[in-house]
C-alpha positions in Angstrom: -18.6 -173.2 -80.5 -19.6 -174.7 -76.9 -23.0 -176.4 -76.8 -25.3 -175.3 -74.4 -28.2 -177.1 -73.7 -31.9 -175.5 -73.7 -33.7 -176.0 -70.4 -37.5 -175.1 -70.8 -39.8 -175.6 -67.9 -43.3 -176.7 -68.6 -45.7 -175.8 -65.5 -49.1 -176.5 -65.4 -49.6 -172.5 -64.9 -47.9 -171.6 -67.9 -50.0 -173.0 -70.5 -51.9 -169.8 -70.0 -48.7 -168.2 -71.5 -49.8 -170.3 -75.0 -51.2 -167.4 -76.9 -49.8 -163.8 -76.4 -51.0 -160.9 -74.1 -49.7 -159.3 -71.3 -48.3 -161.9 -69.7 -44.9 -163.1 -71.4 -42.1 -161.5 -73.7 -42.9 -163.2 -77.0 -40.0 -164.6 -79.5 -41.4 -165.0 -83.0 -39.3 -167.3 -85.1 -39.6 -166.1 -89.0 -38.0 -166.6 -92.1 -38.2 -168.2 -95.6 -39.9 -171.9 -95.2 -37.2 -174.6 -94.5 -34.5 -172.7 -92.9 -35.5 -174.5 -89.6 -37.5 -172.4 -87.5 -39.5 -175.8 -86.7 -36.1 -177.6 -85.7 -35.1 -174.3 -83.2 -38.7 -174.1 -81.5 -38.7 -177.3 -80.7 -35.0 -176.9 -79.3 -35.9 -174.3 -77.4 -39.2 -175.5 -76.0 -36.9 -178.3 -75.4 -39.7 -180.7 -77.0 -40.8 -181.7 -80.4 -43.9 -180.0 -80.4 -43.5 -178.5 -84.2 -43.8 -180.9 -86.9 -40.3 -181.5 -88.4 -39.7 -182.5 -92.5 -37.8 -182.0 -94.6 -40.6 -180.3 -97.1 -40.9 -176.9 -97.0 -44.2 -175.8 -96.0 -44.7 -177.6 -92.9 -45.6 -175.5 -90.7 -48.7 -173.7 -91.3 -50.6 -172.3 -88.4 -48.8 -170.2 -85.6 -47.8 -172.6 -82.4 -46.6 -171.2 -79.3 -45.4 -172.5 -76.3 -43.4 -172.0 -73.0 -40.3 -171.4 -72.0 -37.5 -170.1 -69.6 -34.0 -169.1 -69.9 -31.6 -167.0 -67.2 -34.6 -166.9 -65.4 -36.7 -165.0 -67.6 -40.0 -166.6 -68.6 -41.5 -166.3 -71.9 -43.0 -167.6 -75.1 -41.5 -169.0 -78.0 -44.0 -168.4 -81.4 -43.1 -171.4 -84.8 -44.4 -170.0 -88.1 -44.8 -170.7 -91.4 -42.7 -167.7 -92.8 -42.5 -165.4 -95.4 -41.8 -165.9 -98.9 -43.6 -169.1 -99.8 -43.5 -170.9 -103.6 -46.1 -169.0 -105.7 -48.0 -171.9 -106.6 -48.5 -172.7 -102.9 -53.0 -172.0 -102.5 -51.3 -171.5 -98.9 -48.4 -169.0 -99.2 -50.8 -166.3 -98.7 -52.5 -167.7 -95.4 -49.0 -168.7 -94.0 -47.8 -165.0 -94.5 -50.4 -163.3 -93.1 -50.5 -165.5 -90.1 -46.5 -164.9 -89.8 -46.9 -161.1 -90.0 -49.8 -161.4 -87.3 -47.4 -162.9 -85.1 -44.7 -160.8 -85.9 -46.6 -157.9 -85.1 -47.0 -159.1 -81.3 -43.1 -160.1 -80.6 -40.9 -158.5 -78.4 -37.8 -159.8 -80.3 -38.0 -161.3 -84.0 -35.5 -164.1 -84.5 -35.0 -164.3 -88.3 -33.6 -167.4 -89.6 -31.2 -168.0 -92.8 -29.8 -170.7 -94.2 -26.0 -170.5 -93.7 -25.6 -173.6 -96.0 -27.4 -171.8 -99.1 -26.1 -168.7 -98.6 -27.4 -165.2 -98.7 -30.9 -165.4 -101.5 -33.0 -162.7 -103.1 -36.1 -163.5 -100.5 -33.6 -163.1 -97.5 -33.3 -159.5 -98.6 -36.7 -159.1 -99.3 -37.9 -160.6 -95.5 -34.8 -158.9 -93.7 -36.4 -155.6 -95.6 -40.3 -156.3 -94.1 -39.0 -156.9 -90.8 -36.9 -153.7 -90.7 -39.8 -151.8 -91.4 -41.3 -152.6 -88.6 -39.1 -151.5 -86.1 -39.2 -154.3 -83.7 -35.4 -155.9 -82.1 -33.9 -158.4 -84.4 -31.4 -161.4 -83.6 -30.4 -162.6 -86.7 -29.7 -166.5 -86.7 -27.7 -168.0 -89.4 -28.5 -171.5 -89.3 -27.0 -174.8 -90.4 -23.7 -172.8 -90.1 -22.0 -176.5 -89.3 -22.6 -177.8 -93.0 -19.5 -177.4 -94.8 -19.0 -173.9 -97.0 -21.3 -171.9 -94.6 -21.2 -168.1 -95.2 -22.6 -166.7 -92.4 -20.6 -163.1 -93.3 -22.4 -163.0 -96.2 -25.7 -162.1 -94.1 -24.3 -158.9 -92.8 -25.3 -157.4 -95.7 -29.2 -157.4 -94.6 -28.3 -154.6 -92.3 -29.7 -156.3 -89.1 -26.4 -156.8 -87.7 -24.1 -159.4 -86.7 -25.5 -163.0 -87.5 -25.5 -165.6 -84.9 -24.4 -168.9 -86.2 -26.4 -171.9 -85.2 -26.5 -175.7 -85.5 -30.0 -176.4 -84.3 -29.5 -180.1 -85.3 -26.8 -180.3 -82.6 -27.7 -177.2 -80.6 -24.8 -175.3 -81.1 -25.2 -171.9 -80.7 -28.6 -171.6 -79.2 -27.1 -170.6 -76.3 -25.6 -167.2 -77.2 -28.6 -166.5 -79.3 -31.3 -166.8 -75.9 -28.4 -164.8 -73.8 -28.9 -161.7 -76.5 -33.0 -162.4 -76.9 -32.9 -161.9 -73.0 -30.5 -159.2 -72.8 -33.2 -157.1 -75.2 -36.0 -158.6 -73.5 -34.5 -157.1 -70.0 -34.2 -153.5 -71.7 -38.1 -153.5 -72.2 -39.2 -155.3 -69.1 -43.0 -156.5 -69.2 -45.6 -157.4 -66.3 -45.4 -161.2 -65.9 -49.4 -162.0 -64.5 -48.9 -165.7 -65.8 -50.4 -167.6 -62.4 -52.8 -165.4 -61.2 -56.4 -167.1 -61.2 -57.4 -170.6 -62.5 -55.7 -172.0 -64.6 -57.7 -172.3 -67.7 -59.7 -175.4 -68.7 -58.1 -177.4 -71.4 -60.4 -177.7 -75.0 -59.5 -179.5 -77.9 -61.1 -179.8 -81.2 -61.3 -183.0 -83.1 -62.7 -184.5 -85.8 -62.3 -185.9 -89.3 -60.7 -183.7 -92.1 -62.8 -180.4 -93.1 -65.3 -180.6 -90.7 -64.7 -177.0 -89.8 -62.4 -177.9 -86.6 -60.7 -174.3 -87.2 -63.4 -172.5 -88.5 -65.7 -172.9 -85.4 -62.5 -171.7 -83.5 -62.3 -168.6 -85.5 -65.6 -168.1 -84.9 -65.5 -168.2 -81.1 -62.1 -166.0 -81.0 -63.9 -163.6 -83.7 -60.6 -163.7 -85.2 -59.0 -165.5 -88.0 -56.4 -167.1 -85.7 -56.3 -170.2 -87.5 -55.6 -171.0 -91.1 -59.0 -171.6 -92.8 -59.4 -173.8 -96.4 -61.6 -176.0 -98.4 -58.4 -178.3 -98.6 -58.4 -181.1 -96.4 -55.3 -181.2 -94.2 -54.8 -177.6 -94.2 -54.1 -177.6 -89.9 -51.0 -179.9 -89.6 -49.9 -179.3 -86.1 -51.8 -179.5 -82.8 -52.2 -175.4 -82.3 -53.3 -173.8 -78.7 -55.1 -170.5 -78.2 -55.7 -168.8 -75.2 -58.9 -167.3 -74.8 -60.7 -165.6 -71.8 -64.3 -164.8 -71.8 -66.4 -162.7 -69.2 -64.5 -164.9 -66.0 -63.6 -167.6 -67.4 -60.0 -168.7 -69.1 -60.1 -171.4 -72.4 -56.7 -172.8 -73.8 -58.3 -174.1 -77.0 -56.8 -176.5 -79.3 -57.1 -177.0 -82.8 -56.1 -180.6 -84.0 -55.0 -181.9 -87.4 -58.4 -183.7 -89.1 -57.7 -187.1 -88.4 -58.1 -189.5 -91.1 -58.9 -193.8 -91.2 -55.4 -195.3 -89.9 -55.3 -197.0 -93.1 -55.2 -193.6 -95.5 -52.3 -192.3 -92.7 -48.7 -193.0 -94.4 -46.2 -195.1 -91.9 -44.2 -191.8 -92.2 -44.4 -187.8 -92.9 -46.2 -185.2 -92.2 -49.5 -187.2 -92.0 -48.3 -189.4 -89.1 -46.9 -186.4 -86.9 -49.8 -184.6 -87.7 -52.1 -187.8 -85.9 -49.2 -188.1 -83.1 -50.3 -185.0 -82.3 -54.4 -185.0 -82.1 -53.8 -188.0 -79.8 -50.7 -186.6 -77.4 -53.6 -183.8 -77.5 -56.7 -185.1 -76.5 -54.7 -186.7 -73.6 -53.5 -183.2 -71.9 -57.2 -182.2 -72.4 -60.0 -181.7 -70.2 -62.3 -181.0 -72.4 -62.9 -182.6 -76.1 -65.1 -180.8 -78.7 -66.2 -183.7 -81.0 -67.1 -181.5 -84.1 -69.4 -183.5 -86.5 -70.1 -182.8 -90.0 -74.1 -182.4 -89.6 -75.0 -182.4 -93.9 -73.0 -185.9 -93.8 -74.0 -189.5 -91.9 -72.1 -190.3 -89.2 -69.2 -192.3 -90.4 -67.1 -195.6 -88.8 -64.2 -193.0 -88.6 -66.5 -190.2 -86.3 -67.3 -193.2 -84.0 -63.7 -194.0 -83.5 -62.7 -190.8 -82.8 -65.3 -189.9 -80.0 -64.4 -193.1 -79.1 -61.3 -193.0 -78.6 -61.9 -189.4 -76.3 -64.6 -191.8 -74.3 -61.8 -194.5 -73.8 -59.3 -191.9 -72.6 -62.1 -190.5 -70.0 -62.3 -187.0 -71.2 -65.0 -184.8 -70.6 -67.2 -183.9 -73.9 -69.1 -181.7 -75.7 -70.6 -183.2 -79.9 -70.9 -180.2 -81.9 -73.1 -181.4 -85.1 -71.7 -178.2 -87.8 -73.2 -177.0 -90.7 -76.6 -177.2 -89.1 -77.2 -174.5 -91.9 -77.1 -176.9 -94.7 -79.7 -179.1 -92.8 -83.6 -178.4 -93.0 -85.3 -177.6 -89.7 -87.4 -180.5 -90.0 -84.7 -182.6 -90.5 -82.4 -181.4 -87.6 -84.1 -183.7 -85.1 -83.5 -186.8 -86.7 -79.5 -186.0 -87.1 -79.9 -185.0 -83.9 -81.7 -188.6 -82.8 -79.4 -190.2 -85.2 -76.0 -189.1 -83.7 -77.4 -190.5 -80.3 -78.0 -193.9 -81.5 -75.0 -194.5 -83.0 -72.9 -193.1 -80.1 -74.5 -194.9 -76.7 -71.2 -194.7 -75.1 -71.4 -190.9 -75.1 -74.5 -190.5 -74.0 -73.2 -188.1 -71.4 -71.9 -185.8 -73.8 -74.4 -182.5 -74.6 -75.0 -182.1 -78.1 -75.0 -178.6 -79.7 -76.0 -177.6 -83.4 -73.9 -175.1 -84.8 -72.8 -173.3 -88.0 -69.8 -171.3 -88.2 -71.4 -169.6 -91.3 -74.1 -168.2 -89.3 -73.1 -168.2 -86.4 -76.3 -170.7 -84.9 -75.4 -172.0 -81.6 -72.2 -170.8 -81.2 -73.2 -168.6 -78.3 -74.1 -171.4 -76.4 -71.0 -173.3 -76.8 -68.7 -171.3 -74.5 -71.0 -172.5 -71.3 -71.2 -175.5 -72.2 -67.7 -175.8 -71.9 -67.6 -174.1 -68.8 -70.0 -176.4 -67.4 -68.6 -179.3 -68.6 -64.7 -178.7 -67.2 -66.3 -177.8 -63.9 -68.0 -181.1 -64.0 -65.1 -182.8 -65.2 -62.9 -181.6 -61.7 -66.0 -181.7 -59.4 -65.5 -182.9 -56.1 -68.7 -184.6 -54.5 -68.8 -185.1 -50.7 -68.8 -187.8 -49.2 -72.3 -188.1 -47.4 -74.5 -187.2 -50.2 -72.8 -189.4 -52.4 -73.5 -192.3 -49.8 -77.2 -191.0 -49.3 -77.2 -191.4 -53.0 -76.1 -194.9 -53.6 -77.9 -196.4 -50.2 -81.2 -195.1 -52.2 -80.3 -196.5 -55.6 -79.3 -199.6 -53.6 -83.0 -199.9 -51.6 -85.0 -199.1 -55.1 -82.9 -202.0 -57.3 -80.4 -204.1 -55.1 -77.6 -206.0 -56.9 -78.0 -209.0 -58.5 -76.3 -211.9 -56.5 -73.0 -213.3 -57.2 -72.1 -216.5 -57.1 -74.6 -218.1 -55.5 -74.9 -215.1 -52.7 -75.8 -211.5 -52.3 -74.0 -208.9 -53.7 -73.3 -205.9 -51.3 -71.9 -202.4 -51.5 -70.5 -201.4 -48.0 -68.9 -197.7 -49.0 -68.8 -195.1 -51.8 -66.1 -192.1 -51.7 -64.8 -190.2 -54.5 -61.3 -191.2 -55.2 -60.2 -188.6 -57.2 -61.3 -185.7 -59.9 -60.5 -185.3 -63.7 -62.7 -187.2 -64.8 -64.8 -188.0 -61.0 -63.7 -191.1 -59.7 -66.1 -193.3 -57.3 -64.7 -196.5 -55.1 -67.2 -199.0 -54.2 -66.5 -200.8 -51.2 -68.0 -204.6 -51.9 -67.9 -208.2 -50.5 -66.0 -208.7 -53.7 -64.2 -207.2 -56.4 -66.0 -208.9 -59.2 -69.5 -208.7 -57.4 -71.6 -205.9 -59.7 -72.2 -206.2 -62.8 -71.7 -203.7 -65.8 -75.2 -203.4 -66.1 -75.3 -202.4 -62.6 -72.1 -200.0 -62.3 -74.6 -197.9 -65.8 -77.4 -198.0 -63.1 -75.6 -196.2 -60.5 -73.8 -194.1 -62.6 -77.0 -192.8 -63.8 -78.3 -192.3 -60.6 -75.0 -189.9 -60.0 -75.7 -188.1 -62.5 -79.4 -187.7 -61.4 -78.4 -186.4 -57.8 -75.3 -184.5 -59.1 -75.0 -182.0 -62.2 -72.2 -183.6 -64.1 -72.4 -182.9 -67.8 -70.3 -183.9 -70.2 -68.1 -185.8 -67.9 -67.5 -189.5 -67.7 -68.3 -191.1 -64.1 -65.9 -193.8 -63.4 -66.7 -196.1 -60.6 -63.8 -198.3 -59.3 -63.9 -201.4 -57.2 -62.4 -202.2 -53.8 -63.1 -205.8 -51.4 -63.3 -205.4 -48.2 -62.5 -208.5 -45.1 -65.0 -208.2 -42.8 -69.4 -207.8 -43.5 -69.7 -204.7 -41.3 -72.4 -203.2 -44.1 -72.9 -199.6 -44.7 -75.4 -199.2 -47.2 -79.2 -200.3 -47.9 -79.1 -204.3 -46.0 -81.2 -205.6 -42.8 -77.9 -207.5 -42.2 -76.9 -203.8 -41.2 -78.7 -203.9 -37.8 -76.7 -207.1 -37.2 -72.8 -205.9 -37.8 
């Protein structure tokens, strides 16, 4: 069969397309665990956003993402499946998630393996989906392994079955050509664009510090696969959310453990590629803290690691429910002196038990994303500087004065400041904290790093806060 190649196009817009409504025609991807569902999302998203093994049981949580094919947009939905090994503590968790998504499609694709044949839980998944009424493409898979018996699926009365390589992509052509066909026969109202697009939020933390429980709680849903386990998220999973006027794409990471417990390989190391590849497409980073524990080496490095990358964000300290009230000041107090380099970043006490400060935490990250693409003009940032200049002028440099001729925002995401000076290497660290604080005195910028970055300029011509001004 002639391979066709997947084109998927990945606007900034569509993100908003992550988590169903009435925006996009959703594709749900279903089927018994390891019949590659994984393997096909990621071919169609033309990506590897799902995490690929051979294990069954990968996939837990429900990803979605964008795509486009024949000119129809939509969303492609990964999950873990139906029909699970009984001993699995998550079969149950995975299932209901599937059936959630399920629930929402527009067109199921149900995946068999072509190479195994036809099996007792294909009959008993084909049956479940059938009951629900909803259109049905039928993809036999790994129907290029040798022995394939892709007629034997016929009998699961869902009609013909679509054979598919998703290793080599063979197939996946004729299989988006019918799941658009359907899609055109119930058309939908495609409002993906209008508005801002949506500020980006991801969660991270170490393992079991309730990452996807304090998501839950905000969606007042269980969106997200909840357990005592550590480990239990293993992909990177965004949620849309809108609340009163303003639009979220939240994202749930994987708890990230010290690099030395992550294996070279497996499920583990995808599972950190992917808190990383997502705290870089974020605005926003939630920092969730384990409140009832001391802050470890391996909380530092990851809010460090969110300072280094210049993200805007937000310490949550959870489980604020297990702490006395007495005591919540000093965790409080404590969390700040062990993390100077975020002292930007507001910190909330929450419990996703109780729900204690979770009603403050959807502001906050309004707030903080606004800051985080604020624009400040030009003249009051001068006035600024000029006055932090004439209360606590540079040191000298080299044996003469150090001078700031200029100061214009550069850029937003996080707010970037260019300091004109009589040399690049003129003002100090020291100094660059001083004025950053006195930014964030004159403007409101919460949770967002200031970044000031340094320019020479030829001639002395001064601008700001010298008596050698009235001689230029």
């Amino acid at each position: 069969m002639k391979l066709r190649t997947m084109r998927a196009t990945r606007k900034a817009a569509s993100e908003a397309a992550l988590d169903p409504g009435a925006d996009r025609p959703l594709l749900v991807l279903t089927g018994r665990p390891n019949v590659g569902k994984s393997t096909i999302f990621n071919r169609i998203v033309g990506e590897r956003r799902a995490v690929v093994e051979s294990t069954p049981g990968v996939t837990r949580d429900r990803l979605y993402a964008p795509a486009e094919w024949a000119g129809t947009s939509l969303v492609v939905t990964d999950t873990g499946g139906l029909g699970g090994a009984d001993g699995d503590p998550f079969a149950p968790l995975v299932a209901a998630q599937t059936r959630a998504a399920i629930a929402e499609a527009d067109v199921v694709l149900l995946v068999v393996d072509a190479g195994d044949g036809l099996l007792p839980v294909d009959r008993d998944i084909a049956a479940e989906v059938r009951r629900l009424r909803k259109p049905v493409i039928l993809i036999a898979n790994k129907a290029d392994r040798r022995g394939a018996a892709v007629h034997e699926f016929y009998a699961l009365g869902l009609g013909e079955p679509l054979p598919l390589s998703a290793v080599r992509g063979e197939g996946l052509g004729d299989i988006l050509d019918r799941a658009v066909a359907l899609l055109r026969q119930q058309p939908r109202a495609d409002a993906l664009g209008q508005g801002n697009a949506p500020t980006r939020v991801v969660f991270v933390g170490r393992p079991n510090v309730g990452k996807s429980s304090l998501v839950n709680r905000l969606l007042g849903r269980e969106r997200l696969i909840v357990s005592d386990i550590a480990g239990t998220t293993r992909d990177a999973v965004d949620v849309s959310w809108q609340v009163g006027d303003q639009s979220f794409l939240l994202v749930d990471t994987p708890g990230l453990r010290r690099p030395a417990r992550v294996a070279r390989q497996g499920i583990e190391r995808w599972s950190a590629a992917r808190t990383t590849s997502a705290v870089a497409r974020a605005e926003v980073a939630v920092i969730v803290l384990d409140a009832a524990e001391p802050c470890t080496d391996q909380d530092k490095r990851i809010a460090g690691n969110v300072a280094d990358r210049r993200r805007a964000a937000i310490v949550v300290l959870n489980k604020v429910d297990l702490i006395p009230g007495p005591a919540l000041a000093d965790v409080l107090m404590r969390v700040r002196s062990e993390m100077p380099f975020l002292a930007y970043a507001p910190v909330l006490a929450s419990s996703t038990v109780t729900g204690q400060g979770l009603a403050d935490l959807p502001a906050t990250m309004g707030r903080v994303g606004r800051a985080y693409r604020r624009r400040l003009a030009t003249a009051p940032l001068n006035q600024c500087i000029r006055a932090a200049v004439a209360l606590h002028p540079p040191a000298s440099f080299e044996g003469r004065a150090a001078r700031i001729y200029y100061a214009t925002q550069i850029r937003t995401a996080p707010p970037t400041i260019a300091l004109v000076t009589n040399h690049r290497g003129a003002i100090a660290p020291t100094y660059v904290r001083y004025l950053e604080n006195r930014v964030r005195e004159q403007f409101e910028l919460p949770g967002a790093p200031v970044r000031f970055v340094f320019r020479e300029r030829a001639h002395r011509r001064l601008i700001l806060g010298s008596p050698e001004r009235r001689h230029a």
